[in-house]
N, C-alpha and C positions, 0 to 999 in steps of 0.2 A: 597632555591627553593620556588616561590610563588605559584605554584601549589599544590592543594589539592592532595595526594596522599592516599586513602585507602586500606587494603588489606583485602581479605577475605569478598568482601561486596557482602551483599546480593543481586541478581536481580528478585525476586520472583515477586516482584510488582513492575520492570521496565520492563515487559510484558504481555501484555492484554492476554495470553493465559494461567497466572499464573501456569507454569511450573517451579519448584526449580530449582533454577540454583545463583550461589556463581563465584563472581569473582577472580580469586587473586589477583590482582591490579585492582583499578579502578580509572580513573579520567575525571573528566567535567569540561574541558577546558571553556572558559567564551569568551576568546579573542585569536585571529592569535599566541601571544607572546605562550599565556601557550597551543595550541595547539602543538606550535613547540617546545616548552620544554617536553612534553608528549612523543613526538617521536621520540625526541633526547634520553629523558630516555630509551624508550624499544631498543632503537639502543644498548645501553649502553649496554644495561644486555641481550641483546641478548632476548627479550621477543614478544612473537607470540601475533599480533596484532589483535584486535577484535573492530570496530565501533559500537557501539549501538545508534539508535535515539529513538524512543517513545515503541519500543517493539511492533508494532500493526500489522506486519506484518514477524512475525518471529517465530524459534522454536528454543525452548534454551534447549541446554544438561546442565546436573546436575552441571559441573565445565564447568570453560572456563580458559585456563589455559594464562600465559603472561599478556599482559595490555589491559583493555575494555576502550575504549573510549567513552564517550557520553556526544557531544558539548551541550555546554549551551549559543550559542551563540542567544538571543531571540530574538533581533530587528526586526524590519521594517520600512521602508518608501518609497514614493513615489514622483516618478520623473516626472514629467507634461510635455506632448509633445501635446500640442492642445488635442483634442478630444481621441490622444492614451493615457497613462496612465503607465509607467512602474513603474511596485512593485520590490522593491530589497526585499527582504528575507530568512532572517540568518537562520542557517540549526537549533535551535530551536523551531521557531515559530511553536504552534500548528497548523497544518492545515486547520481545521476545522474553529477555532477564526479566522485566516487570510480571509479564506471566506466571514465567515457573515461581519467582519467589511468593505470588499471589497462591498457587497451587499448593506449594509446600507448607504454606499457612492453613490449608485448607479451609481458603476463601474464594468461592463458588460463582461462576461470570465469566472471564476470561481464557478457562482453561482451553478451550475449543479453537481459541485465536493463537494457540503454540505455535513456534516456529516462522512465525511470519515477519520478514526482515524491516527493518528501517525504525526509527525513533518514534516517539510516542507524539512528537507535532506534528508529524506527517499523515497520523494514523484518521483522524477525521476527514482528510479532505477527498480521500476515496471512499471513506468508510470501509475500511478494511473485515474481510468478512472470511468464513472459512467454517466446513463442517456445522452448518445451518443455523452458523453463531454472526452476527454483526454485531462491528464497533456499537451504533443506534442501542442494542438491546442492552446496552451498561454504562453508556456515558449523561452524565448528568450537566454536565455542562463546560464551555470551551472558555478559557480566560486566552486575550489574545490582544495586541497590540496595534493601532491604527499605525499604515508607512507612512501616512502623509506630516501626521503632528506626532504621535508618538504617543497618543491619548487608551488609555485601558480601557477594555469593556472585556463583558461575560455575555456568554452567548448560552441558553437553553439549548436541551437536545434539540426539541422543536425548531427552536431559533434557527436549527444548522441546516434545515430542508434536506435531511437524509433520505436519499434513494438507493437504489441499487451500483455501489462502487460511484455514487455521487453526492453532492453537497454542495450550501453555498461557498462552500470555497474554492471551487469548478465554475461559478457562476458569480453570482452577485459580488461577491467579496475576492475573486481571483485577483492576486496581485497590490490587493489592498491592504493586508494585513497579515502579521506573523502571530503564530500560534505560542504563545509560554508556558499554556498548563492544562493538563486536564483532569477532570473528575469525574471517578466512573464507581458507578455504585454494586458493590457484590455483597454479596449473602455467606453467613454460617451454616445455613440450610443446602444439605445437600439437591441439586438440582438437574442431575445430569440430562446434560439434550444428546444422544447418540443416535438418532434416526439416520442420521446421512453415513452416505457408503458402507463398509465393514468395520466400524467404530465398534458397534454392541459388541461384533463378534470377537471380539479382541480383551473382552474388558469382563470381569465379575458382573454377578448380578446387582452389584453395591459397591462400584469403585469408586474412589477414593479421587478429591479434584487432580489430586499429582497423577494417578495410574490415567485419568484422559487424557492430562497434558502428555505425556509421555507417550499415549498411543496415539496421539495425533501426529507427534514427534517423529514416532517411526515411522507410520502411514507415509510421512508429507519426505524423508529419509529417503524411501524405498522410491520415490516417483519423482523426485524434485532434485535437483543438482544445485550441490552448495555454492552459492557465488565463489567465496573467497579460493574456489578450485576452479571453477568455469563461469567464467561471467554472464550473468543473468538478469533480469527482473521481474523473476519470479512469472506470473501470470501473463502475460503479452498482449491477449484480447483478453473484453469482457465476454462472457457468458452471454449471446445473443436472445431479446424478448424478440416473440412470434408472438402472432394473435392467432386465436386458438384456432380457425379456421386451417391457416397456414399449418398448425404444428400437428392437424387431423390429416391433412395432406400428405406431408413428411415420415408421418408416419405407417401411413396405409404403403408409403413406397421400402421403408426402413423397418421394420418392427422394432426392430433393436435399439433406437436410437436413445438416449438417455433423456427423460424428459420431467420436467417437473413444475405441473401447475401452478400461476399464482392467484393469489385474492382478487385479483382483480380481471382475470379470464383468460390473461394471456401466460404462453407457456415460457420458460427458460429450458433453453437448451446447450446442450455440451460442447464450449467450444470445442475443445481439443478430439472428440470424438469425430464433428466435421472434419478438421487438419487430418486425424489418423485415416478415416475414410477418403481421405485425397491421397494416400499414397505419401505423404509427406514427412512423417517421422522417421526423425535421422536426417533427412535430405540438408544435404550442403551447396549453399555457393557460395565461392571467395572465403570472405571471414566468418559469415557469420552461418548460424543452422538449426533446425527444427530440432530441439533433444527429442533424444532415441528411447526415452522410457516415458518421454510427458511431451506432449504435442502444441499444448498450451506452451510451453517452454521455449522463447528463441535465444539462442546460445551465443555467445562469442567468441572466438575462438584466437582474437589477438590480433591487431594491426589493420581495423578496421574504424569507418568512420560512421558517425551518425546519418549521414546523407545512403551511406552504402543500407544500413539494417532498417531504415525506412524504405529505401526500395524494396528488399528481401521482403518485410513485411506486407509490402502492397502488394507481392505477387502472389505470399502466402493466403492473400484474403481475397483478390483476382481469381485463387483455385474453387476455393470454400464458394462463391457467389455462384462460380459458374456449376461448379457442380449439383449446389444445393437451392441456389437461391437466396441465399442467407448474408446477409451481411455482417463483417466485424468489424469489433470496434478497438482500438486499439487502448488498451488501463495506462501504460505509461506516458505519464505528463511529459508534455516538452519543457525545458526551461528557458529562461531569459524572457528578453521585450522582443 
């Protein structure tokens, strides 16, 4: 067998929310071959399958029992159509590195998505989204592998039923399939979207894709706490929809509250501004705690368990209900069967 196969390996520090968690088999496939040997194994032994990408958007129990998988497939390059641009993108490539190197090329799409942690096969199945930019708005399509036979397909944008921090891979296809590549289409034409927050204010009248990435860089810097210093995952809840009814309510009581109409009538509104309006930011219990500069943000703080920061978080969203009415939802996926 040319595949690596480990047992009992540790994933404490193959998640940015450094949560203990011990696989019994583990393996990172490199290439299509030892992918399909990986899943020919767990067929074999009857073993419950688990994909793992960069951990940055996930919550891990103490064991994960069967075979963890997490592709090591790191490539990229780039396919020239005039002025368009498609990036192929193997489901290891850092997310973030793929950006800036896109930005410093000054090719136009991605810049808005800096800084955003975890690998490039994770990045569809929330649709990773940031500064009024979504994954949907630049990918062209998902190449991706059946768990059951090992059989390839491509999936359209379309195909992927993108919503807000969702997709068929939250639904229809959860657990069915690992992600190996994707293609996302950018431009030579400069395109900047700076509407959201103080991006404009920051920037020339004609910046340049690297000067956005870079200010979105600092923005997300000043407000966001680096994993690999305080354990995180990034976003905690999604951004709660209201129907506009509700969000005319909320508002006659709030003025202030951060709101932002969509096409289709209902509002989104600001998780972490509900969290900071509970008195919450900063607040600690045990291990874990609300960061003190971003409310959206639950922290870890060391020698806590996943059981423990799902409580924490159900009380944090127990405040937000009771105070506002509003319900949260929580963005980080559970893993395992």
């Amino acid at each position: 067998m040319s595949l690596a196969l480990h047992t009992d390996h540790a994933l404490t520090d193959a998640n940015t929310l450094g949560l203990p968690c011990v696989a019994e088999h583990h393996a990172a496939p490199a290439t299509l071959a030892e992918l399909r040997e990986a899943l020919a194994l767990a067929q074999r032994h009857d073993w419950p399958l688990t994909v793992l990408g960069g951990g940055s958007n996930l919550i891990l129990p103490e064991r994960l029992e069967g075979l963890v998988i997490q592709p090591a497939m790191g490539q990229w390059w780039l396919e020239e159509h005039g002025d368009s641009v498609l990036v192929h993108a193997e489901a290891a490539v850092p997310w973030h590195a793929l950006v800036m190197a896109l930005a410093q090329r000054e090719l136009w799409g991605a810049e808005n998505l800096a800084l955003i942690p975890g690998h490039c096969g994770a990045a569809p199945i929330q649709n990773i989204g940031a500064y009024g930019v979504e994954l949907s708005d630049l990918l062209e399509s998902v190449h991706l592998v059946h768990l059951d036979d090992g059989r390839e397909a491509v999936l359209s944008a379309a195909d992927c039923a993108f919503g807000y921090r969702d997709s068929v891979f939250k639904g229809a296809l959860e657990g069915r399939v690992v992600i190996t590549r994707l293609v996302l289409r950018v431009s030579r034409t400069p395109r900047p979207r700076l509407g959201y927050g103080d991006l404009a204010s920051r920037l020339d009248a004609e910046p340049t894709a690297l000067a956005v990435a870079q200010a979105v860089c600092a923005i997300r810097g000043e407000k966001l706490p680096d994993p690999a210093t305080l354990c995180n995952a990034g976003s905690f809840f999604k951004n709660p929809l209201v129907d506009g009814e509700r969000a005319r309510r909320l508002l006659a009581e709030h003025p202030a509250m951060p709101n932002f109409p969509q096409p289709d009538g209902r509002v989104k509104l600001a998780a972490g501004w509900l969290i900071d309006r509970c008195g919450l930011k900063g607040w600690r219990r045990g291990h874990f705690g609300v960061h003190d500069r971003q409310a959206l943000v639950l922290v870890h703080f060391g020698g806590g368990s996943a059981d423990e920061l799902l409580g924490f978080a159900g009380e944090v969203a127990a405040r937000v209900r009771e105070r506002f009415g509003v319900s949260l939802e929580r963005e980080p996926r559970w893993a395992g069967v």
